[in-house]
N, C-alpha and C positions, 0 to 999 in steps of 0.2 A: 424471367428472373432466375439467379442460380439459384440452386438447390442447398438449403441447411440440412446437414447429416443426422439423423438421429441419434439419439443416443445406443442403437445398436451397433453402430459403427461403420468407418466407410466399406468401400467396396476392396475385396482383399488384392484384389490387385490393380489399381486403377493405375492408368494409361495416361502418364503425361510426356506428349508427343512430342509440342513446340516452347510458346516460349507464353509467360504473364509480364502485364508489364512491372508489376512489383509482389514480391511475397512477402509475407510477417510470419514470420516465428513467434509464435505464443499469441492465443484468443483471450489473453488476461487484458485489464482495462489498457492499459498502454496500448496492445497492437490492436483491438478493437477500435481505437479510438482512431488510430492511423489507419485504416482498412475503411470505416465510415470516410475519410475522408476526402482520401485518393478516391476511393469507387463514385464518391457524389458526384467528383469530377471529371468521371469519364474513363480512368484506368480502370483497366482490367485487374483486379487482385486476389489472388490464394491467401487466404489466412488459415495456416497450419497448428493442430494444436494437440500434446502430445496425449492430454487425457482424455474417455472417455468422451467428455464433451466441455465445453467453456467452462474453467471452473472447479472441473473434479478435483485438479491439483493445489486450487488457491487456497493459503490459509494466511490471513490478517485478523487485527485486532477485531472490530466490527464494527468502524465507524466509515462512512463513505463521504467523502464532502464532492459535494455536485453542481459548481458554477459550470466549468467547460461542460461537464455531459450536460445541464437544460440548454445549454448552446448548441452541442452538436443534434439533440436529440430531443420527443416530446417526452418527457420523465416525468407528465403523470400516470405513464404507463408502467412506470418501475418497479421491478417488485421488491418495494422496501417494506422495512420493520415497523419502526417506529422513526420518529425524529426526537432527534436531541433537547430536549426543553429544559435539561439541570445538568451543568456537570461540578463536578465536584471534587478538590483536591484533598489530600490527607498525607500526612506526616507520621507515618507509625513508628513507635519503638518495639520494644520485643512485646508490651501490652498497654500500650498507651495511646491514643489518637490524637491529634489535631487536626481540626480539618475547616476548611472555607467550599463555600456551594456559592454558585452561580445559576440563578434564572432569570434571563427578561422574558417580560412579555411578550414582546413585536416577535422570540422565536415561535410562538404558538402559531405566527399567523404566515402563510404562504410567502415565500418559498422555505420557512423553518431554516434560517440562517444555511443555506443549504449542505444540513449534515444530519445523515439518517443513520442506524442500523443497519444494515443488509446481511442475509447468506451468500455470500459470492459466488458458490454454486448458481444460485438462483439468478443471482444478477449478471454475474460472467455469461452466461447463457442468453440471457436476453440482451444485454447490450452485443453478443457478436451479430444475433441474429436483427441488430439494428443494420450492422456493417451487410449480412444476407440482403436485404430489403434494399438496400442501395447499389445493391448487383456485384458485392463480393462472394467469392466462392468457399467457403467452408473446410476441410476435411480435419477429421479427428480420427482420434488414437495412431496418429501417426507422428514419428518421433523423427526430427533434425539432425542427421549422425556426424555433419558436417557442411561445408562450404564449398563451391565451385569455382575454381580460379581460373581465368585467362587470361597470358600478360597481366600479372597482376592485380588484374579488375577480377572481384567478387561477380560473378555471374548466375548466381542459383544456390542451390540446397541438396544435398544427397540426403532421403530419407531412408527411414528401416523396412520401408515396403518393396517387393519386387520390382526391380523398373521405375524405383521411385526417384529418379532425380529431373528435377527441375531449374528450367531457366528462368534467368527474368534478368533486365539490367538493373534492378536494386534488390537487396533485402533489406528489412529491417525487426532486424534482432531486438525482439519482446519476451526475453527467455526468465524474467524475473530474476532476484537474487542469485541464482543455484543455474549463472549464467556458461555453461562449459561448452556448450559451440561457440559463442564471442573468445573465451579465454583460447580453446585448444586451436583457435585461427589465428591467434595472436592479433587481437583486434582490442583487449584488456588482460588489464595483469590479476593477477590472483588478489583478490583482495587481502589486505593486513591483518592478521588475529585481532590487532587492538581497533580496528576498523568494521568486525562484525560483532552482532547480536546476535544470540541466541533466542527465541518466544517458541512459547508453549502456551497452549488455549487448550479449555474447552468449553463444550458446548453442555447446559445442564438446563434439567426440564423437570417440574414437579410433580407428584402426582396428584391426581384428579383435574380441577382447575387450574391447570398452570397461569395461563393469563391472568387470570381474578389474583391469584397466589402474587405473580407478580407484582401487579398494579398497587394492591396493598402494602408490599413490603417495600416499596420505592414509592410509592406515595404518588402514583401515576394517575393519569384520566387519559378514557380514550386510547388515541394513538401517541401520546408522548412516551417520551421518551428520557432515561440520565446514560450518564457517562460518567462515572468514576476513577477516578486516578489515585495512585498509593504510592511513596518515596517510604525510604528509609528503610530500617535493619526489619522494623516488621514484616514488610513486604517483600524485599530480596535479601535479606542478608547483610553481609559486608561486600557484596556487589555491586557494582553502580548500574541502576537499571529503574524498572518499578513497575508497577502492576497496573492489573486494571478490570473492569466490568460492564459491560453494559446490557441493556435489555434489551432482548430483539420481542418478539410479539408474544409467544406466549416460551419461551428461552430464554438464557441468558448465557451472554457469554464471559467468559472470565479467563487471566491467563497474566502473564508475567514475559518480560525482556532484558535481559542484560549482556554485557562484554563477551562476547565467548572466552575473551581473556581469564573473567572473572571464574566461567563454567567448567573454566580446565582448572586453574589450580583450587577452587573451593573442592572440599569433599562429599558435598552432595547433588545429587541431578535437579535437572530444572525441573524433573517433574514432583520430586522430593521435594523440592522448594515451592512448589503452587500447594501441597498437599500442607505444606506449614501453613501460608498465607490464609490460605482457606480454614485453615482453623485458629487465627487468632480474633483473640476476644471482640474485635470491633467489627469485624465482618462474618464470624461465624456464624449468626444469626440469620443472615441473609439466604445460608445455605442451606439450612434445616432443614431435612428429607429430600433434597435436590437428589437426580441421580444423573451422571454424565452418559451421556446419549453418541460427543462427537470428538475427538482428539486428536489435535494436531498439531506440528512443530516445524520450522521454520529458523532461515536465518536473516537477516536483514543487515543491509548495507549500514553503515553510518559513518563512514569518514567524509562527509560533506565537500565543498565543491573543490579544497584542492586533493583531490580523492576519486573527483570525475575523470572517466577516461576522455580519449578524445571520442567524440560524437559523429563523426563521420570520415568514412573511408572508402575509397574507388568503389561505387557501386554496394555501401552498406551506410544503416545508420542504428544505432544504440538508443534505446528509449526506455523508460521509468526504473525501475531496479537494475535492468541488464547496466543501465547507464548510473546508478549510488545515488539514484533522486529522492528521498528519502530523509525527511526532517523531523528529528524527534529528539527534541532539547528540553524535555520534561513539562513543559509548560502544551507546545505544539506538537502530538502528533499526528504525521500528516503524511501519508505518500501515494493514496488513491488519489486525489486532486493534480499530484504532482506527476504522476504516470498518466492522465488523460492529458493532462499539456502537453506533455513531451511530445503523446502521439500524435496529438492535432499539427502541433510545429511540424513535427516531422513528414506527416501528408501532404500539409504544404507545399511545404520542402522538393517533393517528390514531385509534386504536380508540378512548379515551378521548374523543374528541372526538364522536363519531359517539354512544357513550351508546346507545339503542333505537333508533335512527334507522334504521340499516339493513333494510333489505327482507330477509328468509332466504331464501339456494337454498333450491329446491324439493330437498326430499329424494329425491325419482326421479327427476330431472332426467335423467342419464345414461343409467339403466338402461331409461326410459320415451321416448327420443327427442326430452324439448320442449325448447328452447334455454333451459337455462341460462343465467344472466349470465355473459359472457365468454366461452360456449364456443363451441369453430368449428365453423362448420356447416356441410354437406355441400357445400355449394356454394363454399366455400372463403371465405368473408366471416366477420366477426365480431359475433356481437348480443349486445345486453345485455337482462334484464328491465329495463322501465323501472323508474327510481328513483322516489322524492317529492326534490323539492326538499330539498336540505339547503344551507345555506350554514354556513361554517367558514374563522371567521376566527382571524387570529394570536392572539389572547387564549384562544381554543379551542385553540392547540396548546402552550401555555407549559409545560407538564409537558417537552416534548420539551427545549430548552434547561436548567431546572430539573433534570431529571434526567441531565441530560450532565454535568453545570455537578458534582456531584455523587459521577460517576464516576469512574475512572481517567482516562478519553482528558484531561479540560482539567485535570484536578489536574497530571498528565503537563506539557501543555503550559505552564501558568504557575508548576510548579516549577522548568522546566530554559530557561526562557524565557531568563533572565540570562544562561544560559549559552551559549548561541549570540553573545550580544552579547558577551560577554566571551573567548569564542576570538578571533573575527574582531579584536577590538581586538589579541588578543598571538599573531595567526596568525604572525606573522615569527620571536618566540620559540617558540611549541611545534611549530610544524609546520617550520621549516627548521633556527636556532641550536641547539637544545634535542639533535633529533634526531642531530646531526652530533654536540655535545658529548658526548650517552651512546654514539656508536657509535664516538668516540675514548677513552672513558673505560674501554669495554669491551677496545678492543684493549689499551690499556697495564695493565688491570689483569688479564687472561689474557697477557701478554706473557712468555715462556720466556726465560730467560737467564743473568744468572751476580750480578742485582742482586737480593737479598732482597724477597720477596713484599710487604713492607710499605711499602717504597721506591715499589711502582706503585699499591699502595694509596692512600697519599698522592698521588699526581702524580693519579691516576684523581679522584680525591675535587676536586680542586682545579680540577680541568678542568671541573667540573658544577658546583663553588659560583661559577667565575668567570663561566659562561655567566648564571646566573641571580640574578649579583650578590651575592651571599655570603651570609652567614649570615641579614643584614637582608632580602635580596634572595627568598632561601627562603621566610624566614617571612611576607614580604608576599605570596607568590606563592599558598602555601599558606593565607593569611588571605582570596584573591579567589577562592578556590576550593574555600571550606569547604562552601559548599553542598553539591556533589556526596556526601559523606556525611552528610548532614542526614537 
């Protein structure tokens, strides 16, 4: 079996001779997910990854959703947090709340609707070392400086290490968001300012008890778990974005996203803006004595699916962020789930394309000492069995596209496409007017006093038809927003 690298790091000069038959660019869920998949089936594969080890460099919200991974993989071995058992929406003003929570029962019980908590640290790492066990090969801290071309077929990788380049007839580029080997090969374009996110997290831990601290202030049992969501001027501003929270085991994580649009001309930073959030009235409470332990920022794709590059090219294929997979319409977010599809389609892909092509490991390769394709060898270098020539071009990988095209990730993205376009058009009604009118419609229709309950019912009612234009006003609002129950 190959060898998983430590977290002390590869070998400084490893020795790659001949050829793999596929690489992946980045050990984040996307190319783990493609590296399990290819390697089940027989390829030989380098999954390269530029941090320390799976994961050093991930930063996401903290929710994981996990249909594809219990498919590719057994994930009652995962090392997750908690599971989702309440989430919960809210509507802030500058000090006002509204909010709706959500719990069924049936998530308390196996597979917990499959959406946990995770540290990606933690998870990145074991899910590559799922892609190890299936006889992909590993190496970390080593960074992608570029692309290998012949006759305009992608052929390999130039890395930052000595002698570091490598062949193979495909790669597939798993370089996340902050995608600049795909972009400086010209394989995507730069993404749109009004097309990225800006998010900032952290990570905050209590003292003494932190778990018990927890469990009681989220009103937890066991391993459950909430997820929190926040709109409106309380939570970012006059940004279009919103916040969020959830509890990992004995942590939590909290943090905020919006327009990098928004991040350039407002006059305060995103971290200025969480340090507000965190202290208004409705969530302040939650924070008391927390001290942040973990900090990190991020950008994220969001110009949905016609915003996707193309997905495959002579000997390359684009998977979960590198490719704008990436869904977050304030109701759904989602791009863990949608980065392990990609990469499953995309192993496919690969497999399919390859057909008998592939050389077999030797069957005692390990137990007999001869160097294996991919494995490390004593000397601390990397060999492969030579390959045959194979070339694989983009008409050999069109199942990959086809079969996404097909799936949930782009039904997802060009169902709810509109709807991104259609918030930011009436961001100033839902996310500021809207939100102030229900959190004054709320005080006067709970308002105590000596005027009949029906009296503030009316005043309440009128205050939300005059925000959103009346009766005519409703129904054209609710006629630009039928989709969402489609």
């Amino acid at each position: 079996m190959n060898v998983l690298q430590s977290r002390e790091g590869p070998p400084a000069n490893p020795n790659y001779d001949h050829r793999y038959d596929a690489i992946v660019v980045g050990a984040g869920l996307a190319g783990s997910a493609a590296a399990i998949t290819m390697a089940r089936d027989g390829l030989d594969v380098l999954l390269i990854e530029r941090g320390s080890y799976p994961g050093a460099k991930n930063v996401f919200g903290g929710v994981m959703y996990t249909p594809t991974i219990r498919e590719l993989v057994d994930i009652d071995s995962a090392p997750t947090e908690r599971y989702v058992a309440e989430r919960r929406y809210s509507m802030l003003t500058e000090e006002d709340e509204i909010a709706a929570s959500v719990s069924i029962g049936d998530w308390h019980e196996p597979p917990h609707n499959d959406s946990f908590t995770v540290i990606r640290g933690d998870f990145d790492e074991w899910f590559a070392e799922q892609a190890v066990e299936e006889g992909a090969t590993l190496i970390t801290e080593t960074t992608v400086t570029d692309l290998i071309r012949e006759d305009g077929r992608i052929v390999g990788v130039e890395t930052d290490r000595p002698d570091g380049a490598v062949r193979a007839p495909v790669v597939v580029l798993a370089e996340g968001g902050n995608s600049l080997v795909s972009e400086s090969a010209g394989l995507k374009e730069t993404d749109h300012r009004e097309h990225i996110a800006v998010a900032v997290k952290e990570v905050l831990e209590f003292p003494g008890d932190s778990r018990k601290i927890i469990e009681d202030r989220f009103r937890l049992v066991d391993d459950d778990g909430a997820a929190y969501h926040y709109f409106g001027k309380g939570a970012v501003g006059d940004a279009f974005g919103g916040a969020f929270l959830y509890t990992n085991d004995d942590t939590i994580s909290v943090g905020l996203a919006y327009r990098i649009e928004d991040a350039v001309t407002e006059k305060i930073s995103p971290q200025d803006r969480l340090d507000e959030f965190k202290s208004h009235p409705a969530v302040a409470p939650i924070f008391r004595d927390a001290r942040t332990v973990e900090y990190g920022a991020k950008t994220i794709p969001e110009g949905g699916a016609s915003a996707m590059p193309e997905l495959v090219h002579d000997g390359a294929l684009l998977v979960g962020d590198t490719a704008g997979l990436v869904l977050n319409n304030g109701v759904h977010l989602e791009g863990t789930n949608m980065a392990v599809e990609s990469g499953f389609h995309a192993g496919k892909a690969v497999v399919k394309a390859f057909g008998s092509k592939a050389t077999p490991r030797p069957a005692d390769a390990a137990t007999a000492g001869t160097e294996s394709a991919g494995q490390v060898r004593a000397d601390g270098g990397v060999s492969n069995t030579t390959r045959p020539s194979v070339t694989v071009r983009a008409s050999d990988l069109q199942s990959y596209p086809d079969s996404l095209e097909q799936s949930f990730v782009v039904e997802n993205l060009e169902h709810y496409e509109w709807l991104i376009n259609r918030v930011v058009e009436d961001k100033q009604l839902l996310f500021e007017d809207l939100p102030e009118a229900l959190a004054d419609a709320a005080a006067e229709y709970f308002t105590i006093d000596r005027q009949p309950k029906q009296t503030h019912g009316r005043l309440a009612k009128e205050r939300i038809m005059h925000t959103v234009g009346g009766l005519r006003g409703a129904i054209k609002l609710g006629w630009r927003y039928r989709k969402m129950i489609r």
